[in-house]
C-alpha positions as CSV (number, residue, x, y, z in Angstrom):
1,X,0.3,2.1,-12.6
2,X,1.4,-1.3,-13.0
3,X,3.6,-1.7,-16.2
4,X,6.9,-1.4,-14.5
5,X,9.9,0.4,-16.6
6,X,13.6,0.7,-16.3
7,X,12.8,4.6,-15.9
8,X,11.0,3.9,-12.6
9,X,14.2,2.9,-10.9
10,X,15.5,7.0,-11.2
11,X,14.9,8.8,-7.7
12,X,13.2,11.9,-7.7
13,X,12.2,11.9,-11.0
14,X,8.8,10.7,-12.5
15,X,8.9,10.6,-16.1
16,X,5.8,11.6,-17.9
17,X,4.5,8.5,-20.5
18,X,1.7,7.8,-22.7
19,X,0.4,5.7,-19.4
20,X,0.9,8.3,-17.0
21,X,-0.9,10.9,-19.3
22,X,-3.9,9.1,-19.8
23,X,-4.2,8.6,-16.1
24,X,-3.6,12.2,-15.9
25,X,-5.8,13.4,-18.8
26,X,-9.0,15.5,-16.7
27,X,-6.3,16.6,-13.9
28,X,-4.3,18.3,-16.9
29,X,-7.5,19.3,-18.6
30,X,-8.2,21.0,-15.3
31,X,-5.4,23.0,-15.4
32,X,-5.2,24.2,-18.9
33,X,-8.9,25.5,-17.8
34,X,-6.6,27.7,-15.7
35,X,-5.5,29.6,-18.6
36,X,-9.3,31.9,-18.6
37,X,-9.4,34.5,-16.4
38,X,-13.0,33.4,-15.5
39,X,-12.1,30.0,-14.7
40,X,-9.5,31.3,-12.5
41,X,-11.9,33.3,-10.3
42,X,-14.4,30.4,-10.3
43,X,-11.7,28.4,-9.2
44,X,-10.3,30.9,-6.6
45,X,-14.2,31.2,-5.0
46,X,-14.5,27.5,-4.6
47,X,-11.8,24.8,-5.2
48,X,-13.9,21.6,-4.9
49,X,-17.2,22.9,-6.7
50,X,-14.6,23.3,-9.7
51,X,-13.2,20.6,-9.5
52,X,-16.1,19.1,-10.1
53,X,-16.3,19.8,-13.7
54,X,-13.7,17.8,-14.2
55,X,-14.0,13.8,-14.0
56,X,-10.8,13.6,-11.9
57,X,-10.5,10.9,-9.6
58,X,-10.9,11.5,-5.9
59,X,-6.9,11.2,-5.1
60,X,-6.5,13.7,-7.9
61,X,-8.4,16.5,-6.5
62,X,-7.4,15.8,-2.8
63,X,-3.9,16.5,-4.5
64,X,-4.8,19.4,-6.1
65,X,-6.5,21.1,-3.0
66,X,-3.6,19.6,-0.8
67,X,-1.0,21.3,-3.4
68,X,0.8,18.3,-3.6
69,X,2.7,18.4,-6.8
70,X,4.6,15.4,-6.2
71,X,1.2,13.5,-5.7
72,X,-0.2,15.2,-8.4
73,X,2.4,14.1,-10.6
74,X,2.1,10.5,-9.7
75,X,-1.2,10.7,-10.5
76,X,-0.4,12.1,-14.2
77,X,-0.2,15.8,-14.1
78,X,2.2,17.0,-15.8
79,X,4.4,20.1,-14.1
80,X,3.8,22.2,-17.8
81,X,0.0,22.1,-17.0
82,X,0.3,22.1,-13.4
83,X,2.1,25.7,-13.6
84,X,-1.5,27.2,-14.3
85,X,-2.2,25.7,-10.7
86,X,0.5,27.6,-8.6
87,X,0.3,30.5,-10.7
88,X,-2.7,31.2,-9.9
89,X,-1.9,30.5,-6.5
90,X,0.7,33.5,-7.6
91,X,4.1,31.0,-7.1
92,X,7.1,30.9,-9.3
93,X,8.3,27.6,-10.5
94,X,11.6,27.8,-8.1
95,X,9.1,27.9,-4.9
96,X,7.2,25.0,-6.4
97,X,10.1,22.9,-7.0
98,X,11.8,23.8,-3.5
99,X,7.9,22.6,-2.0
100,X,8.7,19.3,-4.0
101,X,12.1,19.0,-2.5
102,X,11.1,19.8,0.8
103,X,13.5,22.5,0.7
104,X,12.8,26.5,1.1
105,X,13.0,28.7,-1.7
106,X,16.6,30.1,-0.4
107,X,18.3,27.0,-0.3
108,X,16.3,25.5,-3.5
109,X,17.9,28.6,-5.2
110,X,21.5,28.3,-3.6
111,X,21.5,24.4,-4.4
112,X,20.5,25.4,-8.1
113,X,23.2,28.0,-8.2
114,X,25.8,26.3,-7.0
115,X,25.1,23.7,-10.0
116,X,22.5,21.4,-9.2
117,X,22.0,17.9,-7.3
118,X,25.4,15.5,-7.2
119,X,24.6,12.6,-9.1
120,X,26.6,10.3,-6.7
121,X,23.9,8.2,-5.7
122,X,21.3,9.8,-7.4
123,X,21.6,7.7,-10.7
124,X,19.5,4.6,-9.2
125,X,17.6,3.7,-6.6
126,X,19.2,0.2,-6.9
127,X,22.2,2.3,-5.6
128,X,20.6,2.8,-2.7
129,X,20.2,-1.0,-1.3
130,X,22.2,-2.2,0.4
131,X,24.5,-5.5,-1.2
132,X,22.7,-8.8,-0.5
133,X,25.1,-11.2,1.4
134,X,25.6,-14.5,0.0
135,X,23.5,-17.4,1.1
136,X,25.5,-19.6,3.4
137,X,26.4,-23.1,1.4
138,X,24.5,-26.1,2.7
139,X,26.6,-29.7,2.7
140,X,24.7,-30.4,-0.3
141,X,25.8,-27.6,-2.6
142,X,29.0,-29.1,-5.0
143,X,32.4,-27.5,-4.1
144,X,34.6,-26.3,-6.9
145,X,38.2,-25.9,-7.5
146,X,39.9,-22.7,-8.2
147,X,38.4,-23.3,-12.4
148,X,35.2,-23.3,-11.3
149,X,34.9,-26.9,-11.9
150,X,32.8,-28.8,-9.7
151,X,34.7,-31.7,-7.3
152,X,32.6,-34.6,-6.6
């Protein structure tokens, strides 16, 4: 993707566009296929011949047999549709999100429970950097007085 938005500077979170879900469109497709029991069982006896039906780019299904969600939500799945995926693996949304977070279903839980993710430096990812120092004046930079003014 390389229209860059002020959204994209968020950590952790991957917000789901009219860009992102065109890129996504066969991955979601994919899963909504999920929702028959027949695709299911096709899908269950053999992951890549299914995915074949589906004109998914190769990083798509490499995420989708890898489970990565986070991948596959770069990629333009979006969680909604991807829940067909790991419930048919027979997962919950909580384990999911605690796979995302690299976190185990306990803690995921606890964390949740105890109200959630501080936003203290979880606003920006600009909050992150660290402050650039100021460039070192050169003898040919003008000096100012305490207005501001330049001196000569």
């Amino acid at each position: 993707m390389d229209t860059r938005h002020d959204y994209d500077d968020i950590p952790g979170t991957t917000v789901f566009d009219a860009e992102r879900a065109r890129r996504g469109y066969h991955l979601n497709m994919f899963c909504m296929a999920l929702m028959k029991a027949e695709n299911r069982a096709a899908f269950k006896a053999d992951e890549a011949a299914f995915l074949e039906r589906f004109p998914m780019t190769a990083q798509q299904r490499q995420a989708v047999l890898a489970r990565d969600w986070n991948r596959m939500i770069e990629l333009g799945g979006n969680i909604y549709f991807l829940a067909k995926v790991f419930s048919t693996d027979g997962h919950s949304f909580q384990y999911t999100a605690a796979q995302m977070t690299g976190m185990s279903q306990q803690d995921y839980a606890q964390m949740m429970l105890a109200g959630g993710r501080s936003p203290a430096g979880n606003r920006s990812k600009s909050e992150w950097q660290q402050p650039q120092q100021p460039a070192p004046h050169s003898q040919e930079s003008p000096r100012h007085d305490a207005t501001g003014q330049g001196r000569g």
